[in-house]
C-alpha positions as CSV (number, residue, x, y, z in Angstrom):
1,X,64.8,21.1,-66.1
2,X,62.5,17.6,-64.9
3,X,62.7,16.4,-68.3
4,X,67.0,16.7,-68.3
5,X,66.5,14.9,-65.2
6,X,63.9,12.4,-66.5
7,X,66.2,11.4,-69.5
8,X,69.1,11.5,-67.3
9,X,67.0,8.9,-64.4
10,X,66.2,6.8,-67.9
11,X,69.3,6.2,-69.3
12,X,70.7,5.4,-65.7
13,X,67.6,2.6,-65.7
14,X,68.7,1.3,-69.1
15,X,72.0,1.2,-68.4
16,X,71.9,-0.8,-64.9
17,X,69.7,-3.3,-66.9
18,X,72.1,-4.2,-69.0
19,X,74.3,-4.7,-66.4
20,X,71.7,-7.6,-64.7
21,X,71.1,-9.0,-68.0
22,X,74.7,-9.6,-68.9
23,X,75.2,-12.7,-70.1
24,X,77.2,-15.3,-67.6
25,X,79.2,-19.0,-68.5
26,X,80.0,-22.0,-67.4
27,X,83.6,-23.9,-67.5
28,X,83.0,-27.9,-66.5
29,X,85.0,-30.5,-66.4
30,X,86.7,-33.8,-64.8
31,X,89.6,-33.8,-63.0
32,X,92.2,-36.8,-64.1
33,X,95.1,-38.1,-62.9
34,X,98.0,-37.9,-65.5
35,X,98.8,-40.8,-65.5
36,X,95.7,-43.4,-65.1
37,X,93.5,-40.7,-66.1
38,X,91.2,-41.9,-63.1
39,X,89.1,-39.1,-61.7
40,X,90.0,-37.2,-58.4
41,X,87.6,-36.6,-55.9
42,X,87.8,-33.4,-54.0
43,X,90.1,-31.8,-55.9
44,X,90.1,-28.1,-55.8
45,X,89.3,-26.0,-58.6
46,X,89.5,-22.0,-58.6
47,X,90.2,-19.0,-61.0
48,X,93.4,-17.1,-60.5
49,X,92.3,-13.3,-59.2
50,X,89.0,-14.5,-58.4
51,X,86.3,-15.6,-55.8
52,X,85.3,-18.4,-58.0
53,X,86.1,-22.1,-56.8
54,X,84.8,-25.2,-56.6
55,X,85.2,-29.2,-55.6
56,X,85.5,-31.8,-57.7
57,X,82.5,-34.7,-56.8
58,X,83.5,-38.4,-56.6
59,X,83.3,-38.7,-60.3
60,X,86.1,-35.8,-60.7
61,X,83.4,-33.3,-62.2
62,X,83.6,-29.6,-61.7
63,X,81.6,-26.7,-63.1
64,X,82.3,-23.1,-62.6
65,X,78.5,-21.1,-63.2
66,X,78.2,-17.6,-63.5
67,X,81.0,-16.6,-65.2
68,X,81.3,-13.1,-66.5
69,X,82.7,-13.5,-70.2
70,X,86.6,-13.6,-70.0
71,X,89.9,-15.5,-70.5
72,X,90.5,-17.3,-67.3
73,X,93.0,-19.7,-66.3
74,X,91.8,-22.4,-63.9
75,X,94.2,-23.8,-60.9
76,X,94.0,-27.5,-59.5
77,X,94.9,-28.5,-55.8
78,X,94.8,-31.5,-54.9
79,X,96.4,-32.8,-51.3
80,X,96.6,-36.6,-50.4
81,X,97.9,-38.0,-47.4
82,X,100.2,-41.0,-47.3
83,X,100.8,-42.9,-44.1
């Protein structure tokens, strides 16, 4: 009966290894504008469905890390005031 439970405990072990040593990704970019294609600072950047999001920095660059492997679609917001 231990050793049912000692294979059982092992395989559990294995298994939630696997889990912590999944691989993870990374999607980077720059943000553009169409139609100078200069960068845009503090744009936001997030996955649909997801927790993941970031700012764009003053050069317009943006990299998602961690990333479980996927198909994601990324969303740009970007709000500017005009007085």
């Amino acid at each position: 009966m231990n050793k049912k439970y000692l294979f059982l405990i092992i395989i559990i072990l294995f298994s939630c290894l696997q889990l912590v040593a999944a691989p993870t990704f990374t999607i980077s970019g720059i943000v553009k504008e169409q139609a100078s294609l200069k960068p845009i600072a503090g744009a936001n950047i997030y996955i649909n469905g997801t927790t993941f999001g970031v700012v764009s920095d003053p050069d317009g660059y943006f990299s998602l890390s961690g990333l479980p492997a996927g198909a994601y679609e990324l969303f740009v917001n970007y709000m500017i005031s005009m007085t």
